[in-house]
mmJSON file of the N, C-alpha and C atoms, coordinates in Angstrom:
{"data_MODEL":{"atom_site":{
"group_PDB":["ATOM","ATOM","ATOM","ATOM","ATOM","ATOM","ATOM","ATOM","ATOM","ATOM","ATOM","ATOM","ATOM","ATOM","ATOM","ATOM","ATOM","ATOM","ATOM","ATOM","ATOM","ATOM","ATOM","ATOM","ATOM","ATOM","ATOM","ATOM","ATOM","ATOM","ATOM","ATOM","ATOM","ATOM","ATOM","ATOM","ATOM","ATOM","ATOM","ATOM","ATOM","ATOM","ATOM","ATOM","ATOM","ATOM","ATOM","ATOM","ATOM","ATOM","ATOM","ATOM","ATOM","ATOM","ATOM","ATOM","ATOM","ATOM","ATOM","ATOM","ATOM","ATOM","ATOM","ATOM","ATOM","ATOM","ATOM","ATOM","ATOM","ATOM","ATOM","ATOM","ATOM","ATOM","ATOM","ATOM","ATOM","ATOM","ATOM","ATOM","ATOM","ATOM","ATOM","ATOM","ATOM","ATOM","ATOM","ATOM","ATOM","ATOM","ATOM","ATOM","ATOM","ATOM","ATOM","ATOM","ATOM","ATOM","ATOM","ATOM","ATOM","ATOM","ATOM","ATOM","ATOM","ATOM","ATOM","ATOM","ATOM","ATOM","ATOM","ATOM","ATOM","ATOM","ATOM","ATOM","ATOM","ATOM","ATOM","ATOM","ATOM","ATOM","ATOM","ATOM","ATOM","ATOM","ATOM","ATOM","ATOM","ATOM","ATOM","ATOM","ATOM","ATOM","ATOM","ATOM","ATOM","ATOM","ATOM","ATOM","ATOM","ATOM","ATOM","ATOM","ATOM","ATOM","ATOM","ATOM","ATOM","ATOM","ATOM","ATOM","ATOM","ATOM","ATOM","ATOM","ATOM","ATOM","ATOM","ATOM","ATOM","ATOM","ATOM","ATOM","ATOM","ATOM","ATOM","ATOM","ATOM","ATOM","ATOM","ATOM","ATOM","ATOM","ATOM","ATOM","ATOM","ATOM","ATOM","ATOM","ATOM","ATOM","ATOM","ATOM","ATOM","ATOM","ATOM","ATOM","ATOM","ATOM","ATOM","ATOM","ATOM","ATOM","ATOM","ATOM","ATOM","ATOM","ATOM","ATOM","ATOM","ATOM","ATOM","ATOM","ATOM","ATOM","ATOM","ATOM","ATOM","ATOM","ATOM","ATOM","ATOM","ATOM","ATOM","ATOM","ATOM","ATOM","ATOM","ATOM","ATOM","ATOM","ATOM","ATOM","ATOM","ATOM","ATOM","ATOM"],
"id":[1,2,3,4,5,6,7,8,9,10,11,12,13,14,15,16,17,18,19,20,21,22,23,24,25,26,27,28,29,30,31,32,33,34,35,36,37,38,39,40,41,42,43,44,45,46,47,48,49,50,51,52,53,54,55,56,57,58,59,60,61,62,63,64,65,66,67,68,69,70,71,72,73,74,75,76,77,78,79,80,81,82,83,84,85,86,87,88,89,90,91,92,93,94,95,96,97,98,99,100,101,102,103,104,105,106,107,108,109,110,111,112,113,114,115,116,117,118,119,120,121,122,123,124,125,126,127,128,129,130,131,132,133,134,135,136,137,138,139,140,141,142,143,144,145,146,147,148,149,150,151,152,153,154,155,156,157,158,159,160,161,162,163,164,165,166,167,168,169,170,171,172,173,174,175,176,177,178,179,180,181,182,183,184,185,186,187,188,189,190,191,192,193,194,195,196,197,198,199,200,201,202,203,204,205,206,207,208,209,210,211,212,213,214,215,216,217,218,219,220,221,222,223,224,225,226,227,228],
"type_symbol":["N","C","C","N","C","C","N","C","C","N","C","C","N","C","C","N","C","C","N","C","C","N","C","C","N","C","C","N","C","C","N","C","C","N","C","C","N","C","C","N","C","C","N","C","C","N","C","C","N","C","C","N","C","C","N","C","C","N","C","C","N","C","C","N","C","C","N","C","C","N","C","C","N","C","C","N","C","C","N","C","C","N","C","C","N","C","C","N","C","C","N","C","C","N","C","C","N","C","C","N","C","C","N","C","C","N","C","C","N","C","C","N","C","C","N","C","C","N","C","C","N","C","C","N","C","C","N","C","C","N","C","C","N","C","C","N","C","C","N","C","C","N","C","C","N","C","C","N","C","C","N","C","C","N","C","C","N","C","C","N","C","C","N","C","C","N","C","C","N","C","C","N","C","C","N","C","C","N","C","C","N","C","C","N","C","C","N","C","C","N","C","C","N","C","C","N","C","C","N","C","C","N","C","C","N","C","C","N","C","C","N","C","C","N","C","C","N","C","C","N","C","C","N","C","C","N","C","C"],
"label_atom_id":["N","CA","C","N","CA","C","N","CA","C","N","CA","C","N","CA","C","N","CA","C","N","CA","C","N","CA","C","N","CA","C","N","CA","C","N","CA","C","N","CA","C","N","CA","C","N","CA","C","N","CA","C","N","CA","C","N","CA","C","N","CA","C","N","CA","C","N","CA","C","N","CA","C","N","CA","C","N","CA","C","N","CA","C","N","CA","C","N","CA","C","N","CA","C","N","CA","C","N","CA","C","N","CA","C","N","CA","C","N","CA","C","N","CA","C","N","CA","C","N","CA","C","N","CA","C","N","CA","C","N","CA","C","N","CA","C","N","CA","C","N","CA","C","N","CA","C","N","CA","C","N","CA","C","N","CA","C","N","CA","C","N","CA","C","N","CA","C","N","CA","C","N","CA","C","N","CA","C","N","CA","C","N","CA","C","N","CA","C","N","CA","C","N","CA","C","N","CA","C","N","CA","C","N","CA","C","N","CA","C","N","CA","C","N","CA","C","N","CA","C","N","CA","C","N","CA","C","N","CA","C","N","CA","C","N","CA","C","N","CA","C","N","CA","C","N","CA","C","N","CA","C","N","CA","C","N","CA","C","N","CA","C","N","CA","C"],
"label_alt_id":[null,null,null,null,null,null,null,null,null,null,null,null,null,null,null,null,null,null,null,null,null,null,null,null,null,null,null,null,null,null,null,null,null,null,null,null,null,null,null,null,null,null,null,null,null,null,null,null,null,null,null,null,null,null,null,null,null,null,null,null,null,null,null,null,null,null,null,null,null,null,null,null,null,null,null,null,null,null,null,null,null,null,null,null,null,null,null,null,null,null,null,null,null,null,null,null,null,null,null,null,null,null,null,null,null,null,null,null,null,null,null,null,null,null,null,null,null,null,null,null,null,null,null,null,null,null,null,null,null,null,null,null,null,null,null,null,null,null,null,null,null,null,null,null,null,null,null,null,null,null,null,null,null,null,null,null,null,null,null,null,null,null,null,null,null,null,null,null,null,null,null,null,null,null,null,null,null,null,null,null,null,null,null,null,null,null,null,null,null,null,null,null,null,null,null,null,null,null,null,null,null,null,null,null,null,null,null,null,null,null,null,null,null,null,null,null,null,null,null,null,null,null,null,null,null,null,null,null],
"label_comp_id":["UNK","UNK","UNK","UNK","UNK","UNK","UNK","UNK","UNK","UNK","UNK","UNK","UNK","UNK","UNK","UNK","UNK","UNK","UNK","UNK","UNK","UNK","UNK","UNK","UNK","UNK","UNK","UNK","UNK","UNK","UNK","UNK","UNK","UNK","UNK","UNK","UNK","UNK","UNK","UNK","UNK","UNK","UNK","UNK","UNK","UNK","UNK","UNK","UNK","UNK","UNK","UNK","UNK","UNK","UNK","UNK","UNK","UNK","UNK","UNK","UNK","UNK","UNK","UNK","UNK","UNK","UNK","UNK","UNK","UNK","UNK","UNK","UNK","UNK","UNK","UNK","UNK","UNK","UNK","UNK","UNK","UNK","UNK","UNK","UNK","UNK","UNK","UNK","UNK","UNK","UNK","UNK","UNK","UNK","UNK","UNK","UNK","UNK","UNK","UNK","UNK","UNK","UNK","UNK","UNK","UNK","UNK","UNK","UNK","UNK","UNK","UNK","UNK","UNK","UNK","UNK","UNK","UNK","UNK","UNK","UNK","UNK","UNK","UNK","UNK","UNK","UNK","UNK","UNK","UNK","UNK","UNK","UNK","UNK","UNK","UNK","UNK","UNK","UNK","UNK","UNK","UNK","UNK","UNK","UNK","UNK","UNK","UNK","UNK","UNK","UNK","UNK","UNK","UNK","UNK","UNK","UNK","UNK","UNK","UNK","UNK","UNK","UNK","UNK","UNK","UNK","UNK","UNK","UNK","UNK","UNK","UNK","UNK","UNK","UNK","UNK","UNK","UNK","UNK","UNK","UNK","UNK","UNK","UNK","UNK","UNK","UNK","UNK","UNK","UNK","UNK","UNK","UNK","UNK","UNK","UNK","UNK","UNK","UNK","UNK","UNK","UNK","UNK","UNK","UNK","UNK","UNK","UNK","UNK","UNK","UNK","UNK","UNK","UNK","UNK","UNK","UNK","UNK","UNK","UNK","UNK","UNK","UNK","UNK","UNK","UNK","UNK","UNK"],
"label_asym_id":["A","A","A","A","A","A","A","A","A","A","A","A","A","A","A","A","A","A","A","A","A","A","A","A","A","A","A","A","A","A","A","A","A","A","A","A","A","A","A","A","A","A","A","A","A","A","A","A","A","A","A","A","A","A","A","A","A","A","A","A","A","A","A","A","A","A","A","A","A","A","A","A","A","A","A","A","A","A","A","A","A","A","A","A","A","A","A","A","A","A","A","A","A","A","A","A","A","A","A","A","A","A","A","A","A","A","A","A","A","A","A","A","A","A","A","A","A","A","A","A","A","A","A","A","A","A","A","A","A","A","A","A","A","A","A","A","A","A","A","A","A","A","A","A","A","A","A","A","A","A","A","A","A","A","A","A","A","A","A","A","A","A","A","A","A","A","A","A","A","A","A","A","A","A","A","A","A","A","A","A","A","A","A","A","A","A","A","A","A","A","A","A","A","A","A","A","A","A","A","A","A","A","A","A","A","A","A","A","A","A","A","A","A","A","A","A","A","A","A","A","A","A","A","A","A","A","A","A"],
"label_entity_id":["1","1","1","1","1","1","1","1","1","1","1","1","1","1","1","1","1","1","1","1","1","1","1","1","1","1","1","1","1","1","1","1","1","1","1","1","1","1","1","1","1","1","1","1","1","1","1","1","1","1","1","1","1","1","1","1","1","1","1","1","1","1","1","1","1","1","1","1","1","1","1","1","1","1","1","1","1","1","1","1","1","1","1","1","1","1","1","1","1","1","1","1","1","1","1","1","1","1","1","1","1","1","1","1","1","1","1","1","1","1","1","1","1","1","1","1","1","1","1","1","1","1","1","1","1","1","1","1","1","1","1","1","1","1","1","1","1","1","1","1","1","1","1","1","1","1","1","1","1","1","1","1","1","1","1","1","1","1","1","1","1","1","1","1","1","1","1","1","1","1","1","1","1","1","1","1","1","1","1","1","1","1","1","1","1","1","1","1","1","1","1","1","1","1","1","1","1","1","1","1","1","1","1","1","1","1","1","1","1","1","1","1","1","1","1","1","1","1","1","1","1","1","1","1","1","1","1","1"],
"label_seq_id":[1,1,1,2,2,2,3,3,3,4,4,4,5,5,5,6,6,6,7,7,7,8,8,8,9,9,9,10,10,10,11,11,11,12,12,12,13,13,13,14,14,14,15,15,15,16,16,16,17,17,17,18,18,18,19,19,19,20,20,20,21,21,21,22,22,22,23,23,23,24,24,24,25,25,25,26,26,26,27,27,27,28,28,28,29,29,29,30,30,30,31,31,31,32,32,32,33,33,33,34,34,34,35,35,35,36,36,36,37,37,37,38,38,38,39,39,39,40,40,40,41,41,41,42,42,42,43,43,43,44,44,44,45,45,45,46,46,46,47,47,47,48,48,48,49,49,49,50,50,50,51,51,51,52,52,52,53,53,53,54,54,54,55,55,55,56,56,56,57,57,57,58,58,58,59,59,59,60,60,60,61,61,61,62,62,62,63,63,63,64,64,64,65,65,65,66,66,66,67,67,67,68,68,68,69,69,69,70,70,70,71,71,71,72,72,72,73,73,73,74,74,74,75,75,75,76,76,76],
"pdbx_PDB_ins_code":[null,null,null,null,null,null,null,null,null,null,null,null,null,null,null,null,null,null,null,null,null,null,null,null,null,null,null,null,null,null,null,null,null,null,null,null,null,null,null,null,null,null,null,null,null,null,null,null,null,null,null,null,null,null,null,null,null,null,null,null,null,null,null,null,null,null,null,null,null,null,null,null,null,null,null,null,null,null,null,null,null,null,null,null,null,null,null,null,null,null,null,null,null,null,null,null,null,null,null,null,null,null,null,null,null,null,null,null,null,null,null,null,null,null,null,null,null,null,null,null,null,null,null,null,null,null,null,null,null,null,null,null,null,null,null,null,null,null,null,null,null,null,null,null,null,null,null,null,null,null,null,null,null,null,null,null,null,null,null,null,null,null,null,null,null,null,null,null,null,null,null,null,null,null,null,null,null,null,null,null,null,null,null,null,null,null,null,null,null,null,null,null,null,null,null,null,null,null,null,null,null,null,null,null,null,null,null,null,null,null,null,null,null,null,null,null,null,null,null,null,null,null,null,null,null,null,null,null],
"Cartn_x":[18.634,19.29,20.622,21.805,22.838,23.065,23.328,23.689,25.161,25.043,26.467,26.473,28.093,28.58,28.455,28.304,28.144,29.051,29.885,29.856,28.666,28.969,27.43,28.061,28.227,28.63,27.503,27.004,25.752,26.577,25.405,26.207,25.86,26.428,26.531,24.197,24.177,22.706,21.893,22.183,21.095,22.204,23.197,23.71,23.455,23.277,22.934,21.481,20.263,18.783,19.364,19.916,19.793,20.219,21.231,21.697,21.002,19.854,18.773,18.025,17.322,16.165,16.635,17.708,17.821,18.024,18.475,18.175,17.328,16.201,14.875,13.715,14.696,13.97,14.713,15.978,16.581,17.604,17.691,18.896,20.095,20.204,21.759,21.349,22.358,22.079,21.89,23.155,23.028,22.117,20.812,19.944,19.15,18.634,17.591,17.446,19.02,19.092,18.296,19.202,18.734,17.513,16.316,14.806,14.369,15.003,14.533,14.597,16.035,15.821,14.704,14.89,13.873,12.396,12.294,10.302,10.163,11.262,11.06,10.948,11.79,11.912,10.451,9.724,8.539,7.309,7.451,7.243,6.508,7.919,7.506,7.266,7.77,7.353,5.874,5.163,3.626,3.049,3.858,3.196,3.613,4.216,4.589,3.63,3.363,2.353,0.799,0.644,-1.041,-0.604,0.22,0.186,-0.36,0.434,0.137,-1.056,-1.399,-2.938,-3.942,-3.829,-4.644,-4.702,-3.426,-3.136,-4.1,-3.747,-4.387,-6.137,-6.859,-8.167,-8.696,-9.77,-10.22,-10.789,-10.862,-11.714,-13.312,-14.396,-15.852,-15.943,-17.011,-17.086,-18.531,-18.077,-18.94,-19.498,-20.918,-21.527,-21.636,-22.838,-23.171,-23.866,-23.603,-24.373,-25.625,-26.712,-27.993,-28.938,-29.64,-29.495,-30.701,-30.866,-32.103,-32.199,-33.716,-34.477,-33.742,-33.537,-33.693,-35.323,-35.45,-36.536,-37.003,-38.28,-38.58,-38.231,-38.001,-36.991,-35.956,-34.901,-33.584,-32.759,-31.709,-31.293,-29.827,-30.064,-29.143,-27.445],
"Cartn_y":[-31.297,-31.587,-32.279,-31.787,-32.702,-33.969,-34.765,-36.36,-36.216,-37.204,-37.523,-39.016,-39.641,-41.033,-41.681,-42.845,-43.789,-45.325,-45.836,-47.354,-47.699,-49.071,-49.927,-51.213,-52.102,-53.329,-54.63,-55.642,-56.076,-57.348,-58.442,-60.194,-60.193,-61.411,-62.005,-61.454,-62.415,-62.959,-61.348,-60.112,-59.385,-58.422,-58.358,-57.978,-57.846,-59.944,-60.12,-59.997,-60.109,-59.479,-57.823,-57.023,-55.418,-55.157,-56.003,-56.033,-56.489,-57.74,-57.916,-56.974,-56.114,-55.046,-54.163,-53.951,-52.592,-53.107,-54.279,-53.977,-53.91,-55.081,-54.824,-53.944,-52.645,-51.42,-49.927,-50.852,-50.181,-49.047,-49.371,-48.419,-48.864,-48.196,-48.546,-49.311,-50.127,-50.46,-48.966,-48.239,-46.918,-46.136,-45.795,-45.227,-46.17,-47.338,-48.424,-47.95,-48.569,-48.21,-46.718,-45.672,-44.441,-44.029,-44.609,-44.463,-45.677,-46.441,-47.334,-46.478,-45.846,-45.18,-44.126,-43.428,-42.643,-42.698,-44.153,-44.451,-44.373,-45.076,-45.553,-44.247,-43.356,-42.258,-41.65,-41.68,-40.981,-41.539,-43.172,-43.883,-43.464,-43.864,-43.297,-41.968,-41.004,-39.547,-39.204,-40.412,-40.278,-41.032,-41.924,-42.851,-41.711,-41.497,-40.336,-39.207,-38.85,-37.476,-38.214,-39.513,-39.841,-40.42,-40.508,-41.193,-39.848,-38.627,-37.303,-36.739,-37.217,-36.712,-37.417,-39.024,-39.791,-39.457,-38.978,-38.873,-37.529,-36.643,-35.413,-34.971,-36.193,-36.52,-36.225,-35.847,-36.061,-37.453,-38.149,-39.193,-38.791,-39.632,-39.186,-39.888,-38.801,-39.57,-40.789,-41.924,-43.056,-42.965,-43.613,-43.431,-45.193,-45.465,-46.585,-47.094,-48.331,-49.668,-49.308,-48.962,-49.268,-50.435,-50.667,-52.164,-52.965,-53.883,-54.638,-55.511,-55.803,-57.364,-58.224,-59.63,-60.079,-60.808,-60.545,-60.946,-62.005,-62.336,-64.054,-65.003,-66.236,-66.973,-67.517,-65.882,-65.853,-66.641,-67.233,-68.096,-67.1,-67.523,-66.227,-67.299],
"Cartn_z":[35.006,36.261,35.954,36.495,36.04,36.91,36.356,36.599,36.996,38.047,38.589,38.377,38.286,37.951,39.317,39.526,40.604,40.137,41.01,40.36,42.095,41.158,41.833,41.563,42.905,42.978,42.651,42.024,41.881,41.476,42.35,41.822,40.187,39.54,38.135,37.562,38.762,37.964,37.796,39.022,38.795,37.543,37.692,36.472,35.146,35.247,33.607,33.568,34.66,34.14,34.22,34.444,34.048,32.667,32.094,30.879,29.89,30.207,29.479,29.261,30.418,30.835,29.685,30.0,29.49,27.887,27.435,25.805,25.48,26.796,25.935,26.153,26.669,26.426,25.733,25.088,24.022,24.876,25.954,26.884,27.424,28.21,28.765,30.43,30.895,31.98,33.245,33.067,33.746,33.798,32.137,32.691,33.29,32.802,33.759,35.11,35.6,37.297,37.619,36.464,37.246,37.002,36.031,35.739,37.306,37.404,38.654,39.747,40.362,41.187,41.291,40.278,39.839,40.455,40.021,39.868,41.676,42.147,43.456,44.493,43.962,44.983,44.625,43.441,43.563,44.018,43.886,44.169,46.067,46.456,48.511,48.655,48.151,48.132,47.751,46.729,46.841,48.037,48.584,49.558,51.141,50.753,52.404,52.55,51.106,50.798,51.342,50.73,50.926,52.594,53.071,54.664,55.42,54.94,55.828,55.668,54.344,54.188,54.564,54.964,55.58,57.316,57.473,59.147,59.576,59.035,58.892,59.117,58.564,59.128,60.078,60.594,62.442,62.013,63.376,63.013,63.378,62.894,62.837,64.448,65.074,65.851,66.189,66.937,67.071,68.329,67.538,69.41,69.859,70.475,70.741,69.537,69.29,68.073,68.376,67.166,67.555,67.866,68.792,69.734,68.551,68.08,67.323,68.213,67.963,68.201,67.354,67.579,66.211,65.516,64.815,63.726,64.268,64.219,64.721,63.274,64.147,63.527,63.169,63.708,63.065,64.303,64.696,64.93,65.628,66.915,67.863,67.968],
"occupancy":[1.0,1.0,1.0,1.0,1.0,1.0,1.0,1.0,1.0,1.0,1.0,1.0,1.0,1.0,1.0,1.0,1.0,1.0,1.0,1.0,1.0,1.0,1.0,1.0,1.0,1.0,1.0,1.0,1.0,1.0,1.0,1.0,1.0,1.0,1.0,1.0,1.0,1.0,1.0,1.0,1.0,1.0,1.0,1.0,1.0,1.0,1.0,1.0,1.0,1.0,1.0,1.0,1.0,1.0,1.0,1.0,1.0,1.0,1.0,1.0,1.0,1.0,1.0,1.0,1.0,1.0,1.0,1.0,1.0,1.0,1.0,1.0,1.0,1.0,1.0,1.0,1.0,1.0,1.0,1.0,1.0,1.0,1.0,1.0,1.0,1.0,1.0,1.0,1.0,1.0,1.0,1.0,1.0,1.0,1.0,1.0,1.0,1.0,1.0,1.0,1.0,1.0,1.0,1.0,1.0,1.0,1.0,1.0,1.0,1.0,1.0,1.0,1.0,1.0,1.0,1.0,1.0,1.0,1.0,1.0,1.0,1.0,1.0,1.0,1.0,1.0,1.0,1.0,1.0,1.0,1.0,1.0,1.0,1.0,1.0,1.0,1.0,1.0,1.0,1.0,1.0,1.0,1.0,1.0,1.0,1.0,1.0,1.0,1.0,1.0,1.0,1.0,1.0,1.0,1.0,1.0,1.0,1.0,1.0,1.0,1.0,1.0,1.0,1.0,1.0,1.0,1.0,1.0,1.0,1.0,1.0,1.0,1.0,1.0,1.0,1.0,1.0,1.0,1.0,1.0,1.0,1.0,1.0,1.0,1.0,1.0,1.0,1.0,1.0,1.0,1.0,1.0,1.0,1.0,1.0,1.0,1.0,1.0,1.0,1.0,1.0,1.0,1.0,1.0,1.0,1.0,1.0,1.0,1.0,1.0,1.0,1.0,1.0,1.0,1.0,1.0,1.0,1.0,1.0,1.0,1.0,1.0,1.0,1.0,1.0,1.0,1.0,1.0],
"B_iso_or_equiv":[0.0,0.0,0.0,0.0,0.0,0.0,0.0,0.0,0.0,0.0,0.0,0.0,0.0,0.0,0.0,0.0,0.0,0.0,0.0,0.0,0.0,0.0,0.0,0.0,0.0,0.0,0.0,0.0,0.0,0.0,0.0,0.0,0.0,0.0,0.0,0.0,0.0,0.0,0.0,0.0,0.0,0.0,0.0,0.0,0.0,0.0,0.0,0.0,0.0,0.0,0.0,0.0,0.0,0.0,0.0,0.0,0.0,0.0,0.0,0.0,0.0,0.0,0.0,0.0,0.0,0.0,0.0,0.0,0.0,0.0,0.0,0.0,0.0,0.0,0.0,0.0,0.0,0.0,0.0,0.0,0.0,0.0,0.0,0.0,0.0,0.0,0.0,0.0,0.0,0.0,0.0,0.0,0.0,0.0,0.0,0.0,0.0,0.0,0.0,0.0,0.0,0.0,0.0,0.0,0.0,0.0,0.0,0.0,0.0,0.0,0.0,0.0,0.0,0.0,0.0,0.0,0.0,0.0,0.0,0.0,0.0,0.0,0.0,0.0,0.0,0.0,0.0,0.0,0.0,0.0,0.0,0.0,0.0,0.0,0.0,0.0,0.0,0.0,0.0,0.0,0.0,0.0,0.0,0.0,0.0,0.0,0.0,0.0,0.0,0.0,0.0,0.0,0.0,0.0,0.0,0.0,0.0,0.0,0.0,0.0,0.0,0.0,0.0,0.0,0.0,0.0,0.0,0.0,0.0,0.0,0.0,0.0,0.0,0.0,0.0,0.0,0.0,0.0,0.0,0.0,0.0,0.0,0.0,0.0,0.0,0.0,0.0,0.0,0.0,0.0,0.0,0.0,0.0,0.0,0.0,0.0,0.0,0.0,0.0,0.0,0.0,0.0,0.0,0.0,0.0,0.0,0.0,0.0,0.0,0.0,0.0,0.0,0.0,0.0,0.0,0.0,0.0,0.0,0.0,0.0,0.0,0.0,0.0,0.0,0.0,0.0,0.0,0.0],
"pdbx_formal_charge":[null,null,null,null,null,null,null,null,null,null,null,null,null,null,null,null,null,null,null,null,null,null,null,null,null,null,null,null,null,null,null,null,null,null,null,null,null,null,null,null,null,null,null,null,null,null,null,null,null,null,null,null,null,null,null,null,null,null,null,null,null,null,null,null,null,null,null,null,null,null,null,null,null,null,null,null,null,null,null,null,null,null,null,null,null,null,null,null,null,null,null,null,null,null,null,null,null,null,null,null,null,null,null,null,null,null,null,null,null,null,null,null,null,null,null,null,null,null,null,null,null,null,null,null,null,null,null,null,null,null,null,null,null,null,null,null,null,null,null,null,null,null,null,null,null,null,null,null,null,null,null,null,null,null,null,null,null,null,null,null,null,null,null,null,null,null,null,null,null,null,null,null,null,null,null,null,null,null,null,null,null,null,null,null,null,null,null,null,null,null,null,null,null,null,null,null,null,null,null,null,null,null,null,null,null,null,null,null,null,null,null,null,null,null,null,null,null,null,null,null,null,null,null,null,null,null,null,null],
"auth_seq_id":[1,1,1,2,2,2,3,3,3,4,4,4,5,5,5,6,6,6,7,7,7,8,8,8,9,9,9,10,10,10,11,11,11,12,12,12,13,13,13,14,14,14,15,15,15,16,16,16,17,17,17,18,18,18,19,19,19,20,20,20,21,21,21,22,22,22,23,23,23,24,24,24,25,25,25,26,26,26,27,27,27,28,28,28,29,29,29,30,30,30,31,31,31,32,32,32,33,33,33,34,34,34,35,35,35,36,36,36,37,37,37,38,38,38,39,39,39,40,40,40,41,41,41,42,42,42,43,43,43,44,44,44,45,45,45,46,46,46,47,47,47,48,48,48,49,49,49,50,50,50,51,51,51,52,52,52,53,53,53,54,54,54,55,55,55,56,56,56,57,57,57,58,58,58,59,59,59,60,60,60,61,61,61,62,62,62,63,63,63,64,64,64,65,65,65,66,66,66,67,67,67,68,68,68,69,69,69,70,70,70,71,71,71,72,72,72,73,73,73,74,74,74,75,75,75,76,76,76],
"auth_comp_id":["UNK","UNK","UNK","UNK","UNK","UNK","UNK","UNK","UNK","UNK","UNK","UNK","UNK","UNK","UNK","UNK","UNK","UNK","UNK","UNK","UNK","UNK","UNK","UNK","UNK","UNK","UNK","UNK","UNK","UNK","UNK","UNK","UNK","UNK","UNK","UNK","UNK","UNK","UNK","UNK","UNK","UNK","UNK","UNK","UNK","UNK","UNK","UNK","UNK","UNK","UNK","UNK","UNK","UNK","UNK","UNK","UNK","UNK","UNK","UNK","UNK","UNK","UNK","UNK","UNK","UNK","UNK","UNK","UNK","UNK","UNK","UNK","UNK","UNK","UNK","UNK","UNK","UNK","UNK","UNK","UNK","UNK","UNK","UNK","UNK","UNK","UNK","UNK","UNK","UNK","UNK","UNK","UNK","UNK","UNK","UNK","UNK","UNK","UNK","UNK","UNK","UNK","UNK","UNK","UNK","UNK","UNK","UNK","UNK","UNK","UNK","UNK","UNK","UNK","UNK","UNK","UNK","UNK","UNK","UNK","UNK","UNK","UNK","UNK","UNK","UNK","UNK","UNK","UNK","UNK","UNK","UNK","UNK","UNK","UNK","UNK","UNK","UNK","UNK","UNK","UNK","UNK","UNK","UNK","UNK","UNK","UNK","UNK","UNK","UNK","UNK","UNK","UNK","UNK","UNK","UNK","UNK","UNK","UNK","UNK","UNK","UNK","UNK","UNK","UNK","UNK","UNK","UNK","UNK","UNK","UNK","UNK","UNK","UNK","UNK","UNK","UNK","UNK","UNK","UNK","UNK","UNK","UNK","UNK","UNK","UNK","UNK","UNK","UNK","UNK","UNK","UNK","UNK","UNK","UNK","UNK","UNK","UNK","UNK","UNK","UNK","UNK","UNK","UNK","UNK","UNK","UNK","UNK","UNK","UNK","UNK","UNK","UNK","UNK","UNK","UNK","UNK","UNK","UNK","UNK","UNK","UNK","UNK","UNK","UNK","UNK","UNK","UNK"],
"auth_asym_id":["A","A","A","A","A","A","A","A","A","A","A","A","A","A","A","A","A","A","A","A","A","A","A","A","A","A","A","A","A","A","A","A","A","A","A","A","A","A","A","A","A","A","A","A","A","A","A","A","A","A","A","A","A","A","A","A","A","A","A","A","A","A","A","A","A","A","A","A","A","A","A","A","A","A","A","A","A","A","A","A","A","A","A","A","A","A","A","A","A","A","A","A","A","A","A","A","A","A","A","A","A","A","A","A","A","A","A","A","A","A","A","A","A","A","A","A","A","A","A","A","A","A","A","A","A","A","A","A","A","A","A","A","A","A","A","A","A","A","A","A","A","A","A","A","A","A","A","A","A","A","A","A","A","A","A","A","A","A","A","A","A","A","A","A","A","A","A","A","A","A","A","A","A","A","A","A","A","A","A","A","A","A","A","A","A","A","A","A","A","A","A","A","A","A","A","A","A","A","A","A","A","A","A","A","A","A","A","A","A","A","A","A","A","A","A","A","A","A","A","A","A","A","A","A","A","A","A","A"],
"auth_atom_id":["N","CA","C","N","CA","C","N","CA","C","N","CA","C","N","CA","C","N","CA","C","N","CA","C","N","CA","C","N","CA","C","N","CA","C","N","CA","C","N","CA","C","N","CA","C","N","CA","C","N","CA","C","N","CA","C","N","CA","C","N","CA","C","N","CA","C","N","CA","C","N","CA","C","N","CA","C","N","CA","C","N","CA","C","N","CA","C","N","CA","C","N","CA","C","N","CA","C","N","CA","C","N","CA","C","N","CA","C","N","CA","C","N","CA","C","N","CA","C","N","CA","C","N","CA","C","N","CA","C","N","CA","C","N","CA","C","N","CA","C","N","CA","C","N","CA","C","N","CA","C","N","CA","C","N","CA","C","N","CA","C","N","CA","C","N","CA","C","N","CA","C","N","CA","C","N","CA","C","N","CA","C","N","CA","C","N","CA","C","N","CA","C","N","CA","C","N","CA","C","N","CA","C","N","CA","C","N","CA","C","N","CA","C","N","CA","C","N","CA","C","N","CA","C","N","CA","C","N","CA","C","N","CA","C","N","CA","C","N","CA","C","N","CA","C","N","CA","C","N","CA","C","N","CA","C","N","CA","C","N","CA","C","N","CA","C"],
"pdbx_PDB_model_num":[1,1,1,1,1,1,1,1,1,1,1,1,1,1,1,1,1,1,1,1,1,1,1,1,1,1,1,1,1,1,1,1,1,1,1,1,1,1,1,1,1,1,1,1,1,1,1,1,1,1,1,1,1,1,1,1,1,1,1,1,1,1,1,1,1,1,1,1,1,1,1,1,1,1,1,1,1,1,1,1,1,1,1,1,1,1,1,1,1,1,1,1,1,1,1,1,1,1,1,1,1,1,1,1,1,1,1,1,1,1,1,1,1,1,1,1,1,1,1,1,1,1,1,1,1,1,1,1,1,1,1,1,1,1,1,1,1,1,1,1,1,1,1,1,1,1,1,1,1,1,1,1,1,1,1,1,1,1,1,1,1,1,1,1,1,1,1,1,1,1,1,1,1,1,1,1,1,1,1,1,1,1,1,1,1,1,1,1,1,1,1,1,1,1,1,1,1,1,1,1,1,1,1,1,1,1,1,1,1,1,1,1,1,1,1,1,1,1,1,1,1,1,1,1,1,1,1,1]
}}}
């Protein structure tokens, strides 16, 4: 897939943790970001997929609670 250039404005501090991250996973700050973007977009694209497949359900249907005594003893 070809990659396109972006600048990206970011304060001092998250700067200097991306510049950490990324040495200490032996990369560049540019790919970091773009493996971050990355995770995130697949990230909600699995969470959008399991929302439609949860929605998608019928619900079971419920009737009435089945009614009990309670037990002698037990404390109402």
């Amino acid at each position: 897939m070809p990659m396109k250039n972006v600048t990206v404005t970011v304060d001092d501090p998250a700067l200097e943790w991306a510049r950490v991250e990324a040495a200490r996973r032996n990369t560049s700050v540019s790919r970091l970001l773009g493996d971050m973007l990355a995770e995130r977009m697949r990230q909600q694209d699995a969470y959008a997929q399991a929302m439609r497949q949860a929605l998608a359900f019928e619900p079971l249907p419920m009737g009435p609670a089945p009614r009990r005594k309670p037990s002698e003893g037990a404390s109402i």
